[in-house]
N, C-alpha and C positions, 0 to 999 in steps of 0.2 A: 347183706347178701343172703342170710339165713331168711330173713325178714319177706324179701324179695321171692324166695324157691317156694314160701309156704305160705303164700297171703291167698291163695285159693282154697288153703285148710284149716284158716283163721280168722281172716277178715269176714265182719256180720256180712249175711249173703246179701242181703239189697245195697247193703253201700258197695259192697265188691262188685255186681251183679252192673250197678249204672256205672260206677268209677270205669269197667270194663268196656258198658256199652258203649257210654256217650262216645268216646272217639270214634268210633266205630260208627255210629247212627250219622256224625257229624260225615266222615268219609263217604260214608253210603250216600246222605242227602247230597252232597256234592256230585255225586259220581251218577245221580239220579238226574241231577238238573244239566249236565253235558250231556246224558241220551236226549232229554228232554229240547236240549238247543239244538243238536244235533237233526233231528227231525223239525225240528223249527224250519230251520235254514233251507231243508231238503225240501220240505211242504212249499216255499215259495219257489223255488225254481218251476215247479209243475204238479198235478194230483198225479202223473204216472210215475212221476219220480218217489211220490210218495208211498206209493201203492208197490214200488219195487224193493224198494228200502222194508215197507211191511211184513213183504213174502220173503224177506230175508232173515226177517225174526226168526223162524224157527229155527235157524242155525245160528245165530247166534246165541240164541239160548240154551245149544246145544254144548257152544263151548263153554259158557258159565258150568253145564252139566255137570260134563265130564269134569273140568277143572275144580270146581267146587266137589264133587265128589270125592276125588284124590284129595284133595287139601282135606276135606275132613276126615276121608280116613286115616291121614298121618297126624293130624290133629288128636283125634282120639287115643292113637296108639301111644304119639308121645305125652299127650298129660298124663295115659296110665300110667307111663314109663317114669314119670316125675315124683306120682302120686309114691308109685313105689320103690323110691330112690335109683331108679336103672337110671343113672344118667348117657353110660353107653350104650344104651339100645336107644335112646332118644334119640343120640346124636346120628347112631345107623337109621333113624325113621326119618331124618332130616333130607339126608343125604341121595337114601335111597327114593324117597320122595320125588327130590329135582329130578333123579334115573326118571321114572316112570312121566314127568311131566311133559318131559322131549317127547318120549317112544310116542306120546298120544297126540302131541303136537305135530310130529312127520306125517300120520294119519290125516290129518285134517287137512295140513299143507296139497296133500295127493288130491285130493277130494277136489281142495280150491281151485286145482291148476288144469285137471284136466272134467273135474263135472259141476263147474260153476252155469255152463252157458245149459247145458240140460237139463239142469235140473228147473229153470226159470221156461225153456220151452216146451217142456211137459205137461205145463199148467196152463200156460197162456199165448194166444197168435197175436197179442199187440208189440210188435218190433221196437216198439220205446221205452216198456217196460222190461222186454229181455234185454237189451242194450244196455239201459241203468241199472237192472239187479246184477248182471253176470259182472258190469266195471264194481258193483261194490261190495259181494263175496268174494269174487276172486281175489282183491285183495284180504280182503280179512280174515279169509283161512288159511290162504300163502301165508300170511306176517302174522299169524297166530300167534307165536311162539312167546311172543311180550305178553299177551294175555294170559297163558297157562302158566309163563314164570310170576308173574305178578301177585296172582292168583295164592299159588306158590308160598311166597314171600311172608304173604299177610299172614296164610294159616302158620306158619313157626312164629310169628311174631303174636299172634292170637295165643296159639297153644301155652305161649308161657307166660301169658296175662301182660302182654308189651302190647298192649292198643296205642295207645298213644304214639310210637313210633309208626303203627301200624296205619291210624289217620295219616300222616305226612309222607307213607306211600300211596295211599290213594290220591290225595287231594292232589301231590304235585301232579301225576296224573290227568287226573278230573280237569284241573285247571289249562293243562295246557292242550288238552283238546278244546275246551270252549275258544282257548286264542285263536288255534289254527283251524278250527273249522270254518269260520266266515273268509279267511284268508285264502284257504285251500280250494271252498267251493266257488267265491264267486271272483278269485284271482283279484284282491285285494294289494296295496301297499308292493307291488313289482311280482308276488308270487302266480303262477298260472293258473287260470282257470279251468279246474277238474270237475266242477258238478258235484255229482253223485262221486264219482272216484275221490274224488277230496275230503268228505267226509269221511271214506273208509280211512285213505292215509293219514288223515288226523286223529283218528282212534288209536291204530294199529303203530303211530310214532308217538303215541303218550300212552300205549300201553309199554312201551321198549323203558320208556323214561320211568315209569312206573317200577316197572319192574328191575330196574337198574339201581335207581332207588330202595329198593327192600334189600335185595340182596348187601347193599355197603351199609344198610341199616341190621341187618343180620348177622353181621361178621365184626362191625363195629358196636353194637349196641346191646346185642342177643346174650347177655354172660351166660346163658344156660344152655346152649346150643352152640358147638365147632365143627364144621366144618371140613374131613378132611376127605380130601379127592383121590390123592395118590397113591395110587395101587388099588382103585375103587373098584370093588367087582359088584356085583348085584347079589345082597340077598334072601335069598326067595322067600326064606319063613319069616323075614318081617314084611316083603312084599307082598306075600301073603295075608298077614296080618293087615295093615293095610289097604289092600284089594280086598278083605272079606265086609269091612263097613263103606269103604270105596265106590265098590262096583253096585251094590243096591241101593246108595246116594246118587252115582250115576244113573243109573235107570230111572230111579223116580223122577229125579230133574230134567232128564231126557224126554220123561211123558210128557212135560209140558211144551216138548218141541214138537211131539206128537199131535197133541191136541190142538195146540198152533197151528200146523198145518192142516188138518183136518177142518179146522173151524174155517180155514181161509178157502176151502173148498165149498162149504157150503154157504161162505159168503158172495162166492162166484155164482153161484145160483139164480142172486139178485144181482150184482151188481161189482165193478172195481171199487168203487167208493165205499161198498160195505166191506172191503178189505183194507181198507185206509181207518176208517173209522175202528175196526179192531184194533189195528199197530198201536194207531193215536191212544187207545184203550191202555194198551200195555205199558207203554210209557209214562203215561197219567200214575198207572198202579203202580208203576214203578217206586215212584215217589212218595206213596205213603207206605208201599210193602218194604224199601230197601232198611229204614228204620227197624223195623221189628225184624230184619232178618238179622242185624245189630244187636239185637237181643237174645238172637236164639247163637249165634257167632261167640257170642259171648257166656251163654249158660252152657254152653258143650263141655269149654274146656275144666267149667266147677264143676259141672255132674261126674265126667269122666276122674277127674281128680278124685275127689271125695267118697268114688264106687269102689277106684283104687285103695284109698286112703280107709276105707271102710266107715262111713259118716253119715248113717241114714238123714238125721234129720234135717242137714244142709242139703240132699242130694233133694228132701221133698221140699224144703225151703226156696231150694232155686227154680224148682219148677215151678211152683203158685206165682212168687213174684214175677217170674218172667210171663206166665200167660196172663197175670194182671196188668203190669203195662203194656201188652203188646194189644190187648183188648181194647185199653184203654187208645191206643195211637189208632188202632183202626175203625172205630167207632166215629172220632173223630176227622178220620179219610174220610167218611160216607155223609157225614154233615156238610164235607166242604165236596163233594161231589154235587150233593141236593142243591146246595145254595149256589154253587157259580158255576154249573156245566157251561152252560153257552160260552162265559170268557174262556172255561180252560180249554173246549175245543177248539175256541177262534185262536188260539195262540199257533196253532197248526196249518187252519186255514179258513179265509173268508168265505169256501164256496156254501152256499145256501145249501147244496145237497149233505154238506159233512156236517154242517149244526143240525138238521131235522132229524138224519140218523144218528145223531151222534150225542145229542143230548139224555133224550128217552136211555141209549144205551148206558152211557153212565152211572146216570139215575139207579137202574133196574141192577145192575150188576152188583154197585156197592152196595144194596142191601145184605151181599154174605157176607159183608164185612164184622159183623153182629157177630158170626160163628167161625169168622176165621180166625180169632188167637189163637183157638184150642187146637186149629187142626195147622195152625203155623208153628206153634210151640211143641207139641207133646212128639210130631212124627223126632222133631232132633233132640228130644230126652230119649226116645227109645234108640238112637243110633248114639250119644253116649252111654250108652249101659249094655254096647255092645248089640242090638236088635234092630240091627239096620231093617232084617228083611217083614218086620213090619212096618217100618215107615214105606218102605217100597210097597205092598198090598194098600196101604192105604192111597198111598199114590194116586194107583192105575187102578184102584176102585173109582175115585174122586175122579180122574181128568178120561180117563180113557172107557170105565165102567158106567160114570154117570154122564159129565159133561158132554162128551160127542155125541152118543144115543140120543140122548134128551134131546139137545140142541138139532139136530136131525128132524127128531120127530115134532118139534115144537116149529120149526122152517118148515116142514111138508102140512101143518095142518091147523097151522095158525098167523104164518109170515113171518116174517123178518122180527120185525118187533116182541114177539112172544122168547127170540132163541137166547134172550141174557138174561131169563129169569133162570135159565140150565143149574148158570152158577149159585146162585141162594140155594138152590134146592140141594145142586152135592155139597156144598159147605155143611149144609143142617147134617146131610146123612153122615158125613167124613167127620163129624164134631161126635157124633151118637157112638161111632165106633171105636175111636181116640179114646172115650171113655171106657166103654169097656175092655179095650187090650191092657190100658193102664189098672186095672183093676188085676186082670189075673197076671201080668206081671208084679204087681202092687206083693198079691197074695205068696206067689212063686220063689221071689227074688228081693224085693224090698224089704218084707217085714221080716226077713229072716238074718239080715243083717245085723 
């Protein structure tokens, strides 16, 4: 048990560092390849089907946002709380935790029920693609709530170095959307055929399971974390605490709902298909980014620990190693982009118009994969150490400072073609600047430890 509370302030960091990830990486790539079928499935019914499913990214990446925000900031506050033997303000971070996960889930639920069909004909006059996006947000932000508790789940089972438990709420998950999506959309084996709507309910009924899952893996598995509900009232100074690394997690992750949708505006420019061709994008990246976010999921809870625990040289320990393998995974993403664009975007769709844009797009993108460890890894060293609100500036430097301007000006005066070199370019700049915060944070608060 002793062994178990303090293997985050003992165990060598690279073996603790993968021992931590790989469940995690293992979960993510699962949970990457069900979006990845997901849209398979959707691409063949129709391209407007897929192109409705795309313009829905930005909200769905919105609840990753929010949801991953909140979980890191309970994250953070309880490994401090570990680091520094508070076990009962841990177990108030837990609790209070779930509180905030609902309040943000009724929010989104509202959003679903009454401005899912608006917000798809704001954008667009084709009545097939408002038809399919509004049946497949509206559920997904009504049945929110399995996502945000899921979400939930994982970061108390992350925070106290239980990955492994932590994979087998994702994967059951993961898994049991890949079953019921082909069933749900194309009314398979006696079940009805819903389309577009099918693929929402099979998300949204194996995020329930997902998150039903953590929670009996929390209560049963968690020795470091209990539980109690009764007589629970909310409070605020550790909600507080909380919401101070929370909310500028949430914003930065939210920018890239932002940019999302912005990008899908001036994909409109040219074309629905170069709105398809982005989704198909994200999802691709999906699959070599959700690994490395396994790494950074998992350096949180040692930096945080050990900042507690007062441990300079594991806190710099864990950072090097983590943006060494995640360099090393995403280098690798961009070799397997160069070598087989064409199959990965034919897994989506045979049309001749989404291979010709859709290759070049790959291609040209993955090159900021070169400079994205540093700017994947260092913004969630500086929100363990408490500095959420520069990872947030670097953020919405990156997606909303560089990426949409560029991508704007590179569409107005060069085409289409020209607007995915946007990203190489804010990767470089967002890498330059990573370094230098970590510098005078380095100087401020590291070496004075």
């Amino acid at each position: 048990m002793q062994h178990e509370e303090n293997k985050m302030g003992v165990r060598p960091v690279p073996r603790l560092l993968i021992t931590m990830a790989v469940p995690i990486m293992i979960s993510m790539l699962v949970q990457a390849l069900y979006n990845i079928v997901d849209s398979i499935f959707v691409g063949h019914l129709s391209s407007e089907a897929l192109t409705a499913v795309s313009m829905s990214y930005p909200f769905q990446t919105l609840i990753v946002a929010v949801g991953s925000g909140l979980s890191i900031g309970i994250n953070a506050y309880l490994s401090r709380s570990l680091g520094e033997g508070e076990l009962k303000k841990a177990n108030a971070a837990a609790v209070n935790g779930i509180f905030l996960s609902f309040v943000v889930y009724v929010l989104f639920a509202i959003f679903g029920i009454f401005g899912s069909h608006f917000y798809f004909a704001a954008q667009t006059g084709q009545k097939e693609i408002i038809k399919y996006g509004t049946d497949y947000l509206s559920v997904c932000l009504t049945f929110s709530l399995g996502a945000f508790m899921q979400m939930t789940m994982e970061r108390l089972l992350q925070s106290t170095g239980n990955t492994v438990h932590c994979m087998v709420c994702q994967g059951v998950g993961a898994v049991m959307n890949i079953v019921l999506d082909p069933l749900l959309i194309y009314g398979l084996l006696g079940f009805p055929r819903l389309e577009v709507m099918g693929a929402a309910a099979a998300t949204v009924i194996s995020q329930f399971v997902g998150a039903c899952t953590g929670l009996y893996l929390n209560i049963r598995k968690n020795r470091e974390i209990r539980f109690y509900f009764r007589g629970f009232r909310p409070d605020f100074p550790i909600i507080w605490e909380i919401c101070k690394v929370g909310i500028p997690t949430m914003i930065t992750q939210s920018l890239a709902s932002v940019m999302t949708f912005s990008l899908n505006q001036i994909m409109l420019m040219f074309s629905s298909v170069a709105v398809s061709v982005l989704g198909v994008y994200f999802k691709l990246q999906s699959f070599v980014f959700l690994p490395v976010s396994g790494i950074t999921d998992s350096m949180v809870p040692i930096v945080a620990y050990n900042y507690g625990a007062k441990r300079k040289k594991r806190i710099t320990d864990a950072l090097f190693f983590a943006t060494l393998v995640s360099t090393i995974i995403l280098c690798l993403g961009s070799v397997m982009f160069h070598i087989v664009p064409e199959t990965l975007i034919g897994l989506f769709s045979t049309d001749i118009r989404m291979l010709k844009l859709g290759v070049p797009a790959v291609k040209a993108i993955s090159l900021s994969y070169v400079f994205a460890g540093v700017t994947a890894i260092f913004p969630a060293f500086f929100q363990a150490l408490g500095y959420a609100v520069y990872s947030t500036l670097l953020s919405a430097i990156r997606r909303i400072g560089i990426i949409v301007p560029v991508s704007w000006i590179l569409a107005s005066q060069f085409g289409l073609g020209a607007v995915w070199y946007a990203f190489p370019i804010a990767e470089f700049v967002t890498m330059t600047l990573c370094f230098l915060l970590y510098r005078r944070i380095y100087r401020s608060v590291i070496k004075k430890i």
